[in-house]
RODO-2510 file (C-alpha; in nm, 4 decimals, decimal comma):
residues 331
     n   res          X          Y          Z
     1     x     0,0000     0,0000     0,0000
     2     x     0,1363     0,3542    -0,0766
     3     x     0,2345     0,5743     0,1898
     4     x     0,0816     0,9266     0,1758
     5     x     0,1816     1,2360     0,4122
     6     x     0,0644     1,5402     0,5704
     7     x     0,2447     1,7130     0,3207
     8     x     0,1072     1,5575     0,0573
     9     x    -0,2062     1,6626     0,1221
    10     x    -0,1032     2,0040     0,1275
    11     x     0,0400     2,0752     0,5000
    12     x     0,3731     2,1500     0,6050
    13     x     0,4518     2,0841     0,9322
    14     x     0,7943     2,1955     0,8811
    15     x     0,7397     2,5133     0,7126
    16     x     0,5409     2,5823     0,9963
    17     x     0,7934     2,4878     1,2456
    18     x     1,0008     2,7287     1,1188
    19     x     0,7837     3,0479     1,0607
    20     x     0,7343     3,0194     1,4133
    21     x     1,1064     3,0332     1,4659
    22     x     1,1171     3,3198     1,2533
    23     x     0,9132     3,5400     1,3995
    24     x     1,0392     3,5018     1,7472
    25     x     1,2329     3,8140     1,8452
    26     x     0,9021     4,0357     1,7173
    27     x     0,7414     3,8677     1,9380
    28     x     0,9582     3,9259     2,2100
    29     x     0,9458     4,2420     2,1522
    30     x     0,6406     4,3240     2,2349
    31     x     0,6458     4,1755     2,5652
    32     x     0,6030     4,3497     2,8995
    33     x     0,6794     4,2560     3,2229
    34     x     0,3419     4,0990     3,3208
    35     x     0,4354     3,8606     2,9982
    36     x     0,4761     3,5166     3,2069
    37     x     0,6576     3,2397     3,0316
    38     x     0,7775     3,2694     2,6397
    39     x     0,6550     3,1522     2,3215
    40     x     0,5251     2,7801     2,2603
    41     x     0,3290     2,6960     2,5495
    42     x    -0,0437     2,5981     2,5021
    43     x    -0,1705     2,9041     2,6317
    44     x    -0,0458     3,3087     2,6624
    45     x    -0,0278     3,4145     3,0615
    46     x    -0,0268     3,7630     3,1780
    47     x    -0,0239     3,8764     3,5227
    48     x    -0,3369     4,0979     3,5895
    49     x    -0,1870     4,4771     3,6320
    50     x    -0,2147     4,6364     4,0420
    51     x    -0,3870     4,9610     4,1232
    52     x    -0,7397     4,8654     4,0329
    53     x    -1,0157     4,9088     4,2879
    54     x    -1,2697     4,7141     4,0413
    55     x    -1,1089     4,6288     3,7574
    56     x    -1,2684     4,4933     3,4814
    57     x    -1,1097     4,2556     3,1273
    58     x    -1,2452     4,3497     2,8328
    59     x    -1,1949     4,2328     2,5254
    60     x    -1,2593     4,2989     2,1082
    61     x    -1,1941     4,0865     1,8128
    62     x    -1,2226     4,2340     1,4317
    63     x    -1,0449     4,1190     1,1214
    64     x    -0,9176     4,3582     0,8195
    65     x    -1,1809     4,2634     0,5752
    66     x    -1,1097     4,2865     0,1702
    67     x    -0,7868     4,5005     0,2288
    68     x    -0,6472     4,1876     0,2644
    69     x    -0,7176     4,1407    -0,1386
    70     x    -0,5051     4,4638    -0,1866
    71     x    -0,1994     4,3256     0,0167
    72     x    -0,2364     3,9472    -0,1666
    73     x    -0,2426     4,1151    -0,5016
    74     x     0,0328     4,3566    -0,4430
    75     x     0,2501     4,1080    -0,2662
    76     x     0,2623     4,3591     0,0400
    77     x     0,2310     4,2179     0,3442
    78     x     0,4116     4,4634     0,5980
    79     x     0,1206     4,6700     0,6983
    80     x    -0,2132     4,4426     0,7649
    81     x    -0,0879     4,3693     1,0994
    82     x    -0,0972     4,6880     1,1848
    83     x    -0,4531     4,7332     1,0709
    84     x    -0,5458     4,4277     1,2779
    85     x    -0,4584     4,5358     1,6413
    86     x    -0,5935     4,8492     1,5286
    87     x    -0,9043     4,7436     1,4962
    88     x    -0,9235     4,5654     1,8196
    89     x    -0,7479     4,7914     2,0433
    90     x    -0,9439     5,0858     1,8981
    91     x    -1,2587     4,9442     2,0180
    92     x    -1,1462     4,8886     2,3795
    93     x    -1,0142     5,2102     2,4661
    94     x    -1,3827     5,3736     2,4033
    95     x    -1,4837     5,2040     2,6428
    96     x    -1,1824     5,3262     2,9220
    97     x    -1,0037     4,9876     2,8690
    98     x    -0,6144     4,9813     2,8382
    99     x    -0,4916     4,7523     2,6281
   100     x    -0,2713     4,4160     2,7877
   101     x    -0,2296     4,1647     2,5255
   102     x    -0,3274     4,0436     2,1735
   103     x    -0,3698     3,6947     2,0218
   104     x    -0,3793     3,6121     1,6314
   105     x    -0,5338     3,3857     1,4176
   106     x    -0,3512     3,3541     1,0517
   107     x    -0,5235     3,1368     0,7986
   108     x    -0,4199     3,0135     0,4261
   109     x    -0,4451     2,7822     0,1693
   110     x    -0,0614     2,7663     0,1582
   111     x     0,1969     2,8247     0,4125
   112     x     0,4438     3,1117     0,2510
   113     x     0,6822     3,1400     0,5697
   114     x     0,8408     3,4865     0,4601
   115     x     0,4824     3,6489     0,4027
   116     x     0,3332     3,5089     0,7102
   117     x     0,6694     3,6507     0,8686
   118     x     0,6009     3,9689     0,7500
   119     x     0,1963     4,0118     0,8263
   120     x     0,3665     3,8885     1,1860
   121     x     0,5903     4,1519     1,1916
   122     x     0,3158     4,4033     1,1444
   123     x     0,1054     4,2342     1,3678
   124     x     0,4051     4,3284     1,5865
   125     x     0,4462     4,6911     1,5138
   126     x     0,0737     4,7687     1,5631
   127     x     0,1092     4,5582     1,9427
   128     x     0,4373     4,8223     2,0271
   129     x     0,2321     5,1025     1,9194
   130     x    -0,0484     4,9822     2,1447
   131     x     0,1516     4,9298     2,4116
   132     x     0,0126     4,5622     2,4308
   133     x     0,1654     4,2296     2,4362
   134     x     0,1756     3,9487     2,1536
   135     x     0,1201     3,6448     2,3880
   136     x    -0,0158     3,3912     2,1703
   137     x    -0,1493     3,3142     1,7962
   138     x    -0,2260     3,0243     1,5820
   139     x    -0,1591     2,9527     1,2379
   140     x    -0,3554     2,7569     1,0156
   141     x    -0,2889     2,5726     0,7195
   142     x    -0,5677     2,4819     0,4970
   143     x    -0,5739     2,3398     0,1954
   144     x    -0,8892     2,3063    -0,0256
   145     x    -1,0466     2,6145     0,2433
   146     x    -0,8199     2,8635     0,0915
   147     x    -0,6502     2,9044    -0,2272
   148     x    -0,2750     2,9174    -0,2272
   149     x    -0,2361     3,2577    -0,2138
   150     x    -0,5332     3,3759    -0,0200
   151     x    -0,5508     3,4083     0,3600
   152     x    -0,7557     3,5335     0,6114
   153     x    -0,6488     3,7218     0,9769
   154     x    -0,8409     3,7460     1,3321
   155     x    -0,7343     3,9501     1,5838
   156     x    -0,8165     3,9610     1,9449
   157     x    -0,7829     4,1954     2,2416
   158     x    -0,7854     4,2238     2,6322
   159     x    -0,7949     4,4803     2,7895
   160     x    -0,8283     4,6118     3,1381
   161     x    -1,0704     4,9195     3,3157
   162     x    -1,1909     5,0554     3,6219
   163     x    -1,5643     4,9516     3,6511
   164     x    -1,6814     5,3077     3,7691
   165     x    -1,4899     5,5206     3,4532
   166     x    -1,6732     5,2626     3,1734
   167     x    -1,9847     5,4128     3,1519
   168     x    -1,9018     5,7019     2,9547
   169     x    -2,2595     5,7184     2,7866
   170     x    -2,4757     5,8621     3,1026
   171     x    -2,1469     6,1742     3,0935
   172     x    -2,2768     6,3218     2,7568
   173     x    -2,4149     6,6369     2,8108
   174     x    -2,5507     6,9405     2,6107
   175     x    -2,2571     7,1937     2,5069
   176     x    -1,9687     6,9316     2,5377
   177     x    -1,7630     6,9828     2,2308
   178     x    -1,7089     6,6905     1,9274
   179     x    -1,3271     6,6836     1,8311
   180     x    -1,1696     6,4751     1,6061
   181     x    -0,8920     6,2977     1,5322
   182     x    -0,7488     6,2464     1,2207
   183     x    -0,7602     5,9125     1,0616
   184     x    -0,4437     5,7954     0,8074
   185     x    -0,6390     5,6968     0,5472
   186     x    -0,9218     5,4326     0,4487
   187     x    -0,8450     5,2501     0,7361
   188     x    -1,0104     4,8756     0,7372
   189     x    -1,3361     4,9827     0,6824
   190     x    -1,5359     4,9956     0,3316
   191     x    -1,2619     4,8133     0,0676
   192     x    -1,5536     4,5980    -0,1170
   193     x    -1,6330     4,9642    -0,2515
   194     x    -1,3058     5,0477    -0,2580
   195     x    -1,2053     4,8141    -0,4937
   196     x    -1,4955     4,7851    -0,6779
   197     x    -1,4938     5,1793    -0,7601
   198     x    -1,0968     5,2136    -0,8427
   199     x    -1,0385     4,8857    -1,0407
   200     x    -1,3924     4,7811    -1,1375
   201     x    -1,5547     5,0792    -1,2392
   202     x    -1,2836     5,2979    -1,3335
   203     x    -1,0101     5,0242    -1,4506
   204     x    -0,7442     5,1683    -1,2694
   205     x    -0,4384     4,9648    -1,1388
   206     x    -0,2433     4,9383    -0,8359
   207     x     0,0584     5,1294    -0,9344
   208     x    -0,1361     5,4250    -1,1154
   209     x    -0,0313     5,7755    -0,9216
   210     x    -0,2226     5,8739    -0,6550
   211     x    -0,0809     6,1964    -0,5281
   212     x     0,2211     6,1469    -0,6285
   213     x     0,2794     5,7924    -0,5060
   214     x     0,1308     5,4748    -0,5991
   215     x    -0,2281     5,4253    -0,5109
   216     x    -0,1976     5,0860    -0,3346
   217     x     0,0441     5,2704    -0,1103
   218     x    -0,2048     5,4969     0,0020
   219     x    -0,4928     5,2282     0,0013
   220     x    -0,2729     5,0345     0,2003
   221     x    -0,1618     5,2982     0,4367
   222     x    -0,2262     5,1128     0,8044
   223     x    -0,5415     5,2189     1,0302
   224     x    -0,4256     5,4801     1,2971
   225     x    -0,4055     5,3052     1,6579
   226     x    -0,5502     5,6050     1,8936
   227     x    -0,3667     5,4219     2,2131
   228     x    -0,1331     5,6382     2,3042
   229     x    -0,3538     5,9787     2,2638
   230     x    -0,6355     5,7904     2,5121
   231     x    -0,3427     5,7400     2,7984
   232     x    -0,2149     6,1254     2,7654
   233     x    -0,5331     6,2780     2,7574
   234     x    -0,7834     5,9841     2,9311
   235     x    -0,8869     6,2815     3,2167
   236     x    -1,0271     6,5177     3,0009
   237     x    -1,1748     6,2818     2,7802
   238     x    -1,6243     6,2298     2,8212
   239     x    -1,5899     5,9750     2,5611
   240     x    -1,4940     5,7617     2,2540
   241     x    -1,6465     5,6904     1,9375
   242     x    -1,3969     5,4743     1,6950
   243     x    -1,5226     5,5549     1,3569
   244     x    -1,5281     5,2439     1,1392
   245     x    -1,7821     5,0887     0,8923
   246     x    -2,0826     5,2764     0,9161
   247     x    -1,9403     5,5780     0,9674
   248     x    -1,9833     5,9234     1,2133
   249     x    -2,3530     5,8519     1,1178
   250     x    -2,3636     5,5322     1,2529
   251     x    -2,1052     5,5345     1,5121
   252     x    -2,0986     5,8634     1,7155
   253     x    -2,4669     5,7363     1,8602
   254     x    -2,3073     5,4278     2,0093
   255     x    -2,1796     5,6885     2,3013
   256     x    -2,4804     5,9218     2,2933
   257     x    -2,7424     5,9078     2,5823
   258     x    -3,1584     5,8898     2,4459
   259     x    -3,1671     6,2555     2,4466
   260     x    -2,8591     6,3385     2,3277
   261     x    -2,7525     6,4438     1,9356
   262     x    -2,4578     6,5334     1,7473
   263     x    -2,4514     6,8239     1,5615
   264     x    -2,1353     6,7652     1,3080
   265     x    -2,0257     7,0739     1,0627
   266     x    -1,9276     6,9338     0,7570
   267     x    -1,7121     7,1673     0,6028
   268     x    -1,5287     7,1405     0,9246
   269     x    -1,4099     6,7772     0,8765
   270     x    -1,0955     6,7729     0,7500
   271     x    -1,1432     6,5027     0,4665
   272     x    -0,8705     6,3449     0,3438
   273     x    -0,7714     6,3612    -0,0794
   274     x    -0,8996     5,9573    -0,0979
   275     x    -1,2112     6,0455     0,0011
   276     x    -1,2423     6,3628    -0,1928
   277     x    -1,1634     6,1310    -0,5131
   278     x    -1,4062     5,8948    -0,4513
   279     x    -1,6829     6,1272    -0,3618
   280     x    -1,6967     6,2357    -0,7321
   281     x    -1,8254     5,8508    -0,8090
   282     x    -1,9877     5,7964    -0,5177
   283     x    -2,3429     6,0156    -0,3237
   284     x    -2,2338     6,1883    -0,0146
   285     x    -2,4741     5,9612     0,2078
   286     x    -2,2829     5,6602     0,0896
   287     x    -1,9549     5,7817     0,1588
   288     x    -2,0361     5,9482     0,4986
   289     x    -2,2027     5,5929     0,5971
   290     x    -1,9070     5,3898     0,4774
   291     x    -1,5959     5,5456     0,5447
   292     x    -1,4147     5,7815     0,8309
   293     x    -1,4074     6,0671     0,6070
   294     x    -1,0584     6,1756     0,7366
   295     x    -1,1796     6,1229     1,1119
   296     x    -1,0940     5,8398     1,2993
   297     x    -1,1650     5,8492     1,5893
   298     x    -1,3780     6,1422     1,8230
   299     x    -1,3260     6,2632     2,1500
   300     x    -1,6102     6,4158     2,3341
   301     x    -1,4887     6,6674     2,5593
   302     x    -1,6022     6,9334     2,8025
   303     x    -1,6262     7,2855     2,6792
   304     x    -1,2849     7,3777     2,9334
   305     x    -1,0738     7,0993     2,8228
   306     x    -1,0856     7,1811     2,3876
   307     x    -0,7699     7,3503     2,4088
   308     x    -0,5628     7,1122     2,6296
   309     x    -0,6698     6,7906     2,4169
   310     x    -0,6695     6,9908     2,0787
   311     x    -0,2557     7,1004     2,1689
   312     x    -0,1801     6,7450     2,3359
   313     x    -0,2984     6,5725     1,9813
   314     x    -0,3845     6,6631     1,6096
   315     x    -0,7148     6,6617     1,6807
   316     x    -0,9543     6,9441     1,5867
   317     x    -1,3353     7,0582     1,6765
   318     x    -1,5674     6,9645     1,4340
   319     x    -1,9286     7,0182     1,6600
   320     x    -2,1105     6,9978     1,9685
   321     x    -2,3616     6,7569     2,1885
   322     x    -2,7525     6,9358     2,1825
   323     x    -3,0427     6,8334     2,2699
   324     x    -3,2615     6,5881     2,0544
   325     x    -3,3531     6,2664     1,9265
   326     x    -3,0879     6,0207     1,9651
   327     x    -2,8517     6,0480     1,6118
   328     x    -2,6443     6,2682     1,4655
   329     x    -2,6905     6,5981     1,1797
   330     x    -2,4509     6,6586     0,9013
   331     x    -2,5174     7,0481     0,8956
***
């Protein structure tokens, strides 16, 4: 009877074996000093951080959608890891929660060990910029789920918070001031569109110039990770709202009391050249209930503390909490 392997069937252990090797010392590097044990155990440990009265763990998980397309088809792989703990770690801070540690799930048809080592390596960079650990990930090989080329990530956060500063929404008040904070780009929010309206519709190709560089550089340009702004400026901060699919339309209500509304000047948002493009192909409801517009993230503050958060970050004010019906207005 013929032998058959793993390999055969389209799994190598070995390959695997050694991308974990690889990407070792970026993983290490991301470690803190409530990082317990080292890589290869069954299970990530991290010691719970002192000077909680009630703390709470938190956690988020979010992938990086069809911009994953864009980095398989340009064979660029060093920036999706950074959009990946953005995601996650984005989401916990509006709700007060400091980011600990981060876990990974990378699946493909086809283990390529450099490109794995390189989405790794991102996956990395967005974890240092978080101030967060790398404890743990898995890597899947899957052959006949995936074609050779494709793969898919999963992210996933904890986080830590005092119970009593997490309710944020029942703070929102009339005359508190909306500021935002500039997103990088696109983000990893809204690339079905994306791609459909730049290579579908208008037949363009990755390397055609986009303000003077190529466009899959800015397409690919890694979601902004808000971390470090939310530790400097956490006491004069009312709330969060991390703008992602669905927009300031959809998202800025997710931290508004019944009774409370948004009242957002347009002209004031400082949209970015991508989005000015594709507004000439595509209505301005669509676009302001797909993408950040050039803000991603906002920061509802009281009227006192605009200046101090506006010099301590980029951000900027683009309107004010009134009275009304739940929602926000695009004046």
């Amino acid at each position: 009877m013929a032998n058959i392997s793993y390999k055969d069937a389209g799994v190598d252990i070995d390959a695997g074996n050694n991308f974990v090797e690889a990407i070792k010392e970026d993983v290490k590097s991301t470690f803190d000093s409530n990082v317990i044990g080292g890589i290869g155990s069954f299970a990530g440990a991290y010691a719970l951080p002192t000077g909680y009265k009630e703390p709470v763990i938190l956690s988020a998980t979010d992938g990086v959608g069809t911009k994953l397309r864009l980095a398989i088809e340009s064979n660029k792989f060093d920036t999706v890891g950074i959009d990946l703990v953005a995601m996650c770690v984005n989401d916990l801070i509006c709700n007060f929660g400091t980011p600990m540690f981060f876990l990974d799930y990378y699946a493909t048809g086809k283990l390529v060990p450099q490109n794995a080592k390189d989405v790794v390596a991102g996956i990395a960079e967005g974890c240092r910029r978080s101030e967060c650990s790398l404890v743990g990930g898995e890597t899947a090989e899957m052959p006949g789920m995936y074609s050779d080329d494709d793969f898919d990530l999963a992210g996933f956060a904890v986080g830590i918070a005092e119970r009593s500063e997490m309710d944020t929404v029942s703070n929102v008040k009339e005359g508190q001031v909306i500021v935002a904070l500039p997103s990088s780009g696109v983000h990893s929010n809204g690339f079905s569109l994306v791609r459909k309206l730049f290579f579908d519709k208008l037949g363009m190709s990755l390397d055609n110039d986009f303000n003077g560089k190529p466009l899959i550089d800015t397409l690919l340009t890694p979601t902004r990770i808000y971390v470090k702004e939310f530790k400097e400026n956490r006491d004069n901060i009312i709330a969060l709202a991390h703008i992602t699919g669905g927009g300031i339309v959809e998202n800025l209500p997710r931290v508004l009391p019944d009774g409370m509304r948004a009242r957002i000047v347009k002209d004031d948002i400082r949209v970015l050249p991508i989005f000015k493009f594709m507004s000439d192909h595509v209505s301005e409801e669509e676009m302001f209930r797909t993408f950040n517009m050039g803000v991603g993230m906002i920061v509802v503050v009281e009227k006192e503390s605009v200046d101090a958060i506006c010099t301590n970050t980029d951000g900027y004010v683009i309107g004010e909490i009134v009275a009304g019906e739940k929602g926000v207005d695009l004046v």
